[in-house]
N, C-alpha and C positions, 0 to 999 in steps of 0.2 A: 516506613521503609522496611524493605524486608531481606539483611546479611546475616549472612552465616549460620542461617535457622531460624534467624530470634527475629519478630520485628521489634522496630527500633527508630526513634525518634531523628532528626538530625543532628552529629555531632556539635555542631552549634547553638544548637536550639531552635534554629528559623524555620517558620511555617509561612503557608500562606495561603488565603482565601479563595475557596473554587465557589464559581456561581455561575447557574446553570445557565444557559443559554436559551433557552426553552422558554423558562420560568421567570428568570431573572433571579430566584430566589436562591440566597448559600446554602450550599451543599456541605460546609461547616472549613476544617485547617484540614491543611495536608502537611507532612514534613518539604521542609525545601533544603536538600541538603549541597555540598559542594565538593569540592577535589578531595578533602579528607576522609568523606564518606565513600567517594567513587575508588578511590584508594584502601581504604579497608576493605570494602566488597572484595577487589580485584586480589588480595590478596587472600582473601579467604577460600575464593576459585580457584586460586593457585595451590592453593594447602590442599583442598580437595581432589585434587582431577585426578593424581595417581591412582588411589584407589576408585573413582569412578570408571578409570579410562581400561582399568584392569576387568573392570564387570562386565558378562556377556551382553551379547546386544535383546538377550530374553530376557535378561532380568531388568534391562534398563527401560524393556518395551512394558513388563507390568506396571512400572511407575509411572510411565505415559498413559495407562489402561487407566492408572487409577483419578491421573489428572484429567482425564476428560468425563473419567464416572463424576467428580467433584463437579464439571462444569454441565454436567446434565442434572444432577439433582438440584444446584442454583444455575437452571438457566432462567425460569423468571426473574429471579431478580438480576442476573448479569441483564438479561434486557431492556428492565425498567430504568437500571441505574444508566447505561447505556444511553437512553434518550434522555434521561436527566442533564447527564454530562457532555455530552456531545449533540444530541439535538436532532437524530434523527429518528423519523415515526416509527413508535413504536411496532405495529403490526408488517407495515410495508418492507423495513427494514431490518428493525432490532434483532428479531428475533431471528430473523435469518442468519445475520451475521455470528450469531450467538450457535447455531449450528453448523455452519465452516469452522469456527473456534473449538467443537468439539471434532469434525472430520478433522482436520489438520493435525489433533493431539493423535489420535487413534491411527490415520494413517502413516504418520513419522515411527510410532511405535512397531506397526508391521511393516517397513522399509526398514529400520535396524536391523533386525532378524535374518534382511537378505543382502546385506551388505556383505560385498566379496569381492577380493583380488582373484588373481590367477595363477597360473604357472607356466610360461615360455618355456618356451624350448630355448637352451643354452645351444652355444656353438661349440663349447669344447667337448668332451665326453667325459662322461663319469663325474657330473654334476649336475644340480639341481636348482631350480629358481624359483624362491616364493614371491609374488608381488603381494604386498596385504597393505590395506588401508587402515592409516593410522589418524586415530584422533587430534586435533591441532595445538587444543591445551584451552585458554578462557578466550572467551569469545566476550566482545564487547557488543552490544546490540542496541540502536538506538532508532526510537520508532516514532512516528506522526500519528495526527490524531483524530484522521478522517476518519480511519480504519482502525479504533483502538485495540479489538481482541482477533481479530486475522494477521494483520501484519506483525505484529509480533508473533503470535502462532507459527505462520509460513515459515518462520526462520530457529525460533525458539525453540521448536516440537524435536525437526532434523537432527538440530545442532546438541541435544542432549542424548537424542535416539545413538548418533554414531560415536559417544563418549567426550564430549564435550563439556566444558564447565562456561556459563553464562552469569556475565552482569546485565541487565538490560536498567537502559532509563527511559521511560516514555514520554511523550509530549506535556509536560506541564499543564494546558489546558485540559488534557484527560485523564487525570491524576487520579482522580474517582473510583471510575469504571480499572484503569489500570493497577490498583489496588486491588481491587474484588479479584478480576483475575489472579495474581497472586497470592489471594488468598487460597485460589482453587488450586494452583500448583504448589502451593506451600500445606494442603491437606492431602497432596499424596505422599508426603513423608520422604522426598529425597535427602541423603544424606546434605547435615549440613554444608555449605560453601556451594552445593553444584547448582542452585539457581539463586538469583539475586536479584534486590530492584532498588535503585537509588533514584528518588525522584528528586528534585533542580533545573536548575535554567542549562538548556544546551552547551552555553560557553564557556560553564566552568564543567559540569556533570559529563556531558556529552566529547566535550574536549578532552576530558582526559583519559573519558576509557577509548579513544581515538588514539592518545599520544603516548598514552603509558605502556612502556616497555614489559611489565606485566600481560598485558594480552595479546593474544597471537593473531587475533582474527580480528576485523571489524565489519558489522551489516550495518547499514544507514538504509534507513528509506525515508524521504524527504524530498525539495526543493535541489533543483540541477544546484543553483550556486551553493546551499549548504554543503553537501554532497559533497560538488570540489575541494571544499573548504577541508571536510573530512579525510578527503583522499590525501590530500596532501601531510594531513596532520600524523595518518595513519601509513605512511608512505612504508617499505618494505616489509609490511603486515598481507595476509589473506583478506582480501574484501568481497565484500557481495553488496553491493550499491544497487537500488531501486530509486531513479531519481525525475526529476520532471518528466512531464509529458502534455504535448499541445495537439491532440489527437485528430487528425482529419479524418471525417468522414465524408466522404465521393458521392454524389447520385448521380450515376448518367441516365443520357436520355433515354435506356432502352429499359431501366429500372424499373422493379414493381412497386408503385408510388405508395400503393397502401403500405406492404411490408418496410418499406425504405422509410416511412414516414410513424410508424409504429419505434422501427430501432431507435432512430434521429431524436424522441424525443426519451426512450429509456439510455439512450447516452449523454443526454444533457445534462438528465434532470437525476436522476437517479442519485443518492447519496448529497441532492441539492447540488448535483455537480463538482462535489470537492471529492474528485479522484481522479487521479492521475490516466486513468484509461478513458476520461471522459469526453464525448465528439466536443470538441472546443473551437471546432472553426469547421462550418458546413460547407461543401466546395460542390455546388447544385449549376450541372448542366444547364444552359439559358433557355434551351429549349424546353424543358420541364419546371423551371424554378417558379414560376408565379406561379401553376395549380400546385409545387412540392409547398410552397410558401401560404397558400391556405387551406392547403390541408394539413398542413402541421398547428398553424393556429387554431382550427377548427380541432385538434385532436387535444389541444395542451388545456384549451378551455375545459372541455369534457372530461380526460382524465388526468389533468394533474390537479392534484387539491394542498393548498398553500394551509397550513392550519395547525391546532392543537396536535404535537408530536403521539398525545397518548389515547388522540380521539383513534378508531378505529377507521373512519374513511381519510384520514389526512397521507397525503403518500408524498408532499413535499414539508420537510420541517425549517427552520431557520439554519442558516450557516453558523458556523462554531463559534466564530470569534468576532470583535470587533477591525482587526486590519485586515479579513476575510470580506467584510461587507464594504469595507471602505475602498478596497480593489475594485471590488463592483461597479459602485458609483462609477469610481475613477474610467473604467473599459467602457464603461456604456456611455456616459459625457463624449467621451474622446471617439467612440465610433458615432455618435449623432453628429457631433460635432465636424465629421469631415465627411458627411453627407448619409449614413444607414438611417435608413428608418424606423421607426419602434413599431412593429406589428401585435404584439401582446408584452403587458411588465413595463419593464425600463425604470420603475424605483423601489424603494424600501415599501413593505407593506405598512400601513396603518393599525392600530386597532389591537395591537399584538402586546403580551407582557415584557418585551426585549424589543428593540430596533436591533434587532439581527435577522428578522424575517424578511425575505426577496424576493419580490413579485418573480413567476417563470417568465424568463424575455427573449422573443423570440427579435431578432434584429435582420433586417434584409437590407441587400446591396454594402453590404458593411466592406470597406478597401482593404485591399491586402496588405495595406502597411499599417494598419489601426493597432493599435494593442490590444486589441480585444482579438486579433488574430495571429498577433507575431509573440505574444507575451499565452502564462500559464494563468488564465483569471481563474479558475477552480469558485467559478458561482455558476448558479443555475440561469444558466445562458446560453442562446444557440443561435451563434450569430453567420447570417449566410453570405457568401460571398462567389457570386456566378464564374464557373468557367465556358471556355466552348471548344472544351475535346478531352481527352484520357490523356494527351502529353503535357496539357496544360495542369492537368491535375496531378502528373507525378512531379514537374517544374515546383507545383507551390507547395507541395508535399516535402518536398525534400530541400527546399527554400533556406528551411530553419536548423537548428542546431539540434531538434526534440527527435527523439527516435523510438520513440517505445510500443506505440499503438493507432495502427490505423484500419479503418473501415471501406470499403467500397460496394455498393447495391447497380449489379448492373447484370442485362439477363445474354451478356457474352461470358461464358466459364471464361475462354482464352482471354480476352482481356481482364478477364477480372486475375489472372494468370499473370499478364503483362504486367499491370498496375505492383503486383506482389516485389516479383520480378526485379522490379525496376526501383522502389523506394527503400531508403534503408530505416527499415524498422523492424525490433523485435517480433511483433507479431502482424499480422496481416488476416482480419475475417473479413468474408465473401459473403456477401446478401445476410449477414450477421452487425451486432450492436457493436460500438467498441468496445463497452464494457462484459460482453460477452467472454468469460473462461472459465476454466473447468480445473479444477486443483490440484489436480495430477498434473498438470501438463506443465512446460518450461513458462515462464513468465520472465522479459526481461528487457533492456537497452538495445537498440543496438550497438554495436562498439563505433560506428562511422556516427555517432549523436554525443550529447552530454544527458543522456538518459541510464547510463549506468552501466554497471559489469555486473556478470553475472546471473544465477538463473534461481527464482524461485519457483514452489511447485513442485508436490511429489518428494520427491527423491532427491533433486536436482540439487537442492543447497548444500548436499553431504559432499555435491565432487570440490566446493570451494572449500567446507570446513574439515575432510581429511585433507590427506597427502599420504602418495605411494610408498611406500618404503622396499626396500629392493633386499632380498633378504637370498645368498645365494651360499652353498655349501659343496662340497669336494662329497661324494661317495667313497 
């Protein structure tokens, strides 16, 4: 683990074995530490902030300059270990992601820079009004592990950019790769206490930088129910919640089937489907679904390849974990099981170093009450379920409780307008994938879902981790 400068083992001593998912093979101990560690950190963030919070935002942005120089001269290895640890293909993926991780350092560092209040006009006369944004103090930040070096990025780059002090604990199964990263921001030389990483199980590690009255802030990205769980623990604190999401994607019938059948399956399958902006329940007009339904099979055969994470043609790798694959199982039984079909997939692949590998499954006529559509499976799966009009699709659209990301391919702008319109969801792409965004831009819940608060993206996570401060004087 890595407080207060030093790494450092866990106060107790306890480790515990990471084995890749890929491979199957150990990737050797990590520290597993608990509330005592998460409590030294937090207090180390505390000891620090004053003097970080006093540094301009140029000097805090060359520290960022230098954390992302660190993650460009190891980005091969952040990518290799990358797929070791979390299991997704090297070429297709890794190293992409591995490049957002360096965008995200670099453009939080020039978003510091521009960070500014204002000055109102007062109503008395013969005085003055500064509004200036003020740093929050220690941010506690707790991340999953589908996305190991982005989502903490999106929130970690910000939150130090506008003088912030950070503990972050990431997902125990990506312990690994969230190391290495660390290691990169632990070779820009921030003063000690202002970044931290205490690795542990969420409910002792994660609970506490949620409950401990030491941090001012808390970011979760995870699972709606963890989430909650977090809100609550972290109740009169700053939060920035990024939390489930069961993503519909629309084809109506006036859609361009190629390009609609192209996104459908980069929203499935992408990341093996374990992301929260993933099309997780296809909502395909009656009058077009049987040709969408084989021309999506005819596309997943030809390009998606199920395989060696580090072969170069492999572009689907295995799911991370084992109660990851065993959701699977679970959504696909229960959707054949009340009558969907299996068009392509539908089990665990054979032949592989791990039973973590998952056939792509395409599933048709699947009911809207299955869990394969009412529930978040986050496996590579794309299970479709026929509507017959645009009312019926914002009806099942806004059915559930998930609000974060939805899709629609249809060649009316105005309905595709309507559709926006009318569901409540953070974001909303037109003849685009769901997994389609751009890192500048807002990313988030919407508030009428249990998809979260808050906005990542760019700039946007400094409006949750300052606050105004109102600063007015007599001439």
């Amino acid at each position: 683990m890595f407080i207060d400068g030093e790494w450092c083992d866990a106060a107790g001593g306890a480790t515990t074995e990471a084995t890749s998912p890929a491979t199957g093979e150990s990737l050797g101990t990590v520290a597993e530490g608990d509330r005592d560690d998460a409590r030294r950190a937090i207090e180390a963030a505390s000891a620090a902030f004053p003097a970080w919070a006093a540094r301009t935002g140029f000097e805090r942005a060359a520290l960022l300059h230098r954390a992302a120089d660190a993650c460009e001269r190891r980005a091969d290895e952040l990518a290799r270990v990358l797929t070791l640890d979390q299991g997704k293909p090297l070429k297709a993926e890794a190293e992409g992601e591995v490049g957002e991780l360096i965008e995200f350092f670099r453009m939080a560092a020039e978003d510091g820079k521009r960070l500014t209040g204002t000055i109102p006009e007062p109503a008395a006369p013969g005085r003055r009004v500064l509004l200036l944004r003020r740093p929050l103090g220690v941010l506690g930040l707790i991340t999953p592990w589908n996305w190991p070096y982005t989502m903490p990025a999106e929130v970690l780059a910000p939150a130090l950019a506008c003088g912030n002090c950070v503990v972050w604990t990431p997902a125990p199964s990506t312990a690994v790769c969230s190391g290495l990263l660390a290691g990169c921001v632990a070779e820009a030389d921030f003063p000690p206490g202002v970044f931290n990483m205490v690795l542990g199980p969420g409910p002792e590690v994660g609970d506490e930088l949620a409950a401990n009255p030491g941090t001012r802030a808390v970011a979760f990205t995870g699972s709606s129910e963890t989430g909650l769980t977090v809100a609550k623990r972290a109740a009169g604190k700053a939060q920035l919640l990024e939390m489930g999401g069961n993503g519909p994607f629309v084809v109506m019938d006036d859609a361009d089937l190629p390009a609609a059948v192209e996104a459908a399956r980069v929203g499935a399958f992408l990341g093996a489907g374990q992301s929260c902006s993933a099309a997780e329940r296809m909502l395909v007009h009656e009058r077009v679904r049987d040709e969408f339904v084989e021309r999506l099979a005819a596309d997943v055969a030809q390009e998606v390849r199920l395989g060696d994470p580090f072969d170069d043609a492999t572009t689907l790798g295995p799911v991370n974990n084992e109660p990851g694959a065993a959701k699977m199982d679970l959504h696909v039984a229960d959707a054949v099981e009340k009558g969907a079909r299996v068009v392509t997939g539908g089990s665990r692949a054979t032949g592989f170093p791990t039973e973590l590998y998952w056939e792509p499954t395409v599933l048709d006529g699947v009911p809207p009450d299955s869990i394969a559509v009412t529930q978040e499976t986050f496996g590579p799966i794309a299970p479709i379920v026929p509507i017959a009009s645009l009312e019926q699709a914002i009806e099942q659209t806004n059915a559930q409780s998930y609000g974060l990301m939805a899709a629609i391919f249809t060649g009316d702008l105005a309905a595709g307008m309507r559709y926006a319109d009318s569901v409540h969801m953070g974001l909303v792409n037109i003849n685009e994938t769901t997994n389609y965004w751009e890192p500048h831009l807002p990313w988030g819940g919407s508030a009428r879902s249990q998809s979260g608060i808050g906005r990542v993206g760019g700039a946007h996570p400094m409006d949750a981790l300052t606050e105004l401060q109102t600063v007015l004087f007599k001439a």
